[in-house]
N, C-alpha and C positions, 0 to 999 in steps of 0.2 A: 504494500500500500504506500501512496505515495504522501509525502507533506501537503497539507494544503495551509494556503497564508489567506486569512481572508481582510478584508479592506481595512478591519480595524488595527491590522498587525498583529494579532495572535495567528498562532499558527495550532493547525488540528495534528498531531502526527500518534504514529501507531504506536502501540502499546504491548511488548512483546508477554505471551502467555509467563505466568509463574511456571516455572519445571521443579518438577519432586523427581527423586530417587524413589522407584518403586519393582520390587522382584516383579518378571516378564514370568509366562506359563514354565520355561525352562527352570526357574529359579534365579537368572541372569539381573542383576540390579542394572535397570535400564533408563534415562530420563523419559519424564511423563510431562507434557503442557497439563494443566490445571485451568478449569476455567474460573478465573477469578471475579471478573466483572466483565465491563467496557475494554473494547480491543482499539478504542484511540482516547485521545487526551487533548487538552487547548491545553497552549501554554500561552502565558501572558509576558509581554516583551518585562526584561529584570528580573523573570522567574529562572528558575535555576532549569539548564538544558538549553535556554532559548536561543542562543548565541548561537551553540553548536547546530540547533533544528533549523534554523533561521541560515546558516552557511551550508547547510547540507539540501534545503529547498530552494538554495541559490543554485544550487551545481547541479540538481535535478531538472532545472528548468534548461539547460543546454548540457548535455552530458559527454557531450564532445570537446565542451569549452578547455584549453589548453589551462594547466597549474594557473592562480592568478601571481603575477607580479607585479610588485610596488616601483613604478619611476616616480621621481624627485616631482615631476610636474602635472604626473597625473597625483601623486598625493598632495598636495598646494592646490588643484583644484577640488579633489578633493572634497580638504578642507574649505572651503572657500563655500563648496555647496551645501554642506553642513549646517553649518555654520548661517549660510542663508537661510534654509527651512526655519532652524530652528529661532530664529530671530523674524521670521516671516510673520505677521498679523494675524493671516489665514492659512499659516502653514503651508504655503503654497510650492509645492515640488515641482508642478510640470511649469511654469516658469524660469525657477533657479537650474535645472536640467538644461535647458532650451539654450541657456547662456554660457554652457559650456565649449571650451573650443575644440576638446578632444574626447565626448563621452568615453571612448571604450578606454584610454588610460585613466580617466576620473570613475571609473568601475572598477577598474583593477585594483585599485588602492583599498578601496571599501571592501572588496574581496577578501582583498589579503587579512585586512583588519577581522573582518567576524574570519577568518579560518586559524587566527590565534587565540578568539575563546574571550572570555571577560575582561581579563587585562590586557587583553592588546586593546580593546575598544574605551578602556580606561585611560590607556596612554593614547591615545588616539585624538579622544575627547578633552585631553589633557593639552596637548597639540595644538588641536583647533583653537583650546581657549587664550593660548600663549600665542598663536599666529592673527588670530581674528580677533583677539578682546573680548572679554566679559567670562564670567567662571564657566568652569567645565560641565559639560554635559553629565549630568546619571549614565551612568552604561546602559541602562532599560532606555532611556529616551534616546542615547547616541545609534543605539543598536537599531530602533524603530525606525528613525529617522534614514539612515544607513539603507535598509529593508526596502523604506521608499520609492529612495532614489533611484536605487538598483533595477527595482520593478519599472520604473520611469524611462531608465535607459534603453533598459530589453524591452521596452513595448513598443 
């Protein structure tokens, strides 16, 4: 099953069964799925996993897409678009996207950022706030925000 991110930024992903240790007709201790409950889960951007779901239904949506790499100017734009949503009135993405000069290296950056996990997006947001002014982003809001964009540029 695959991730699904829906508008609000949560993401639905699957929920793998619990397995027991249980003797097979042989006598053979074999693993057994247990049906525990619900076979998916929402996670909510800052909840614990999200980072990692949210970079893995990145790579699901192009599965061909090459390793991401960080250049110097796609991460300065980047930040730059970050940096604008989140300073945005209406939050507005498909404008700050629009005014980029090289989307696919200002996605690569963000890429790379959620395939390091919480602290990369902590240093990240840490960054932005040091290159663009004003305090750092939450990693649940930089991650969201990030999520966005990304979706913005692949559309």
């Amino acid at each position: 099953m695959d991730i699904v991110r829906n508008d609000d930024g949560t993401l639905v992903v699957p929920v793998e069964p619990e397995r027991v240790r249980e003797p097979n007709e042989d006598g053979e201790m074999v693993d057994v799925a247990v049906d525990t409950g619900p076979t998916t889960r929402v996670l909510h951007p800052g909840e614990g996993g999200y980072d990692e779901a949210l970079a893995e239904w990145d790579a699901q949506q192009n599965p061909d897409r090459e390793t991401a790499v960080s250049t110097k100017s796609g991460r300065e734009e980047a930040m730059h678009v970050v940096h604008a949503v989140a300073e945005s009135p209406d939050h507005a993405v498909k404008p700050a996207v629009a005014d980029l000069d090289d989307p696919e290296a200002s996605g690569e950056a963000p890429r790379h950022v959620l395939v390091g996990g919480v602290h990369s997006v902590q240093d990240f947001a840490a960054e932005v706030a040091e290159a663009e002014g004003g305090e750092p982003l939450p990693a649940h809001q930089a991650t969201k925000i990030i999520g966005e964009v990304l979706a913005e540029i692949d559309a």
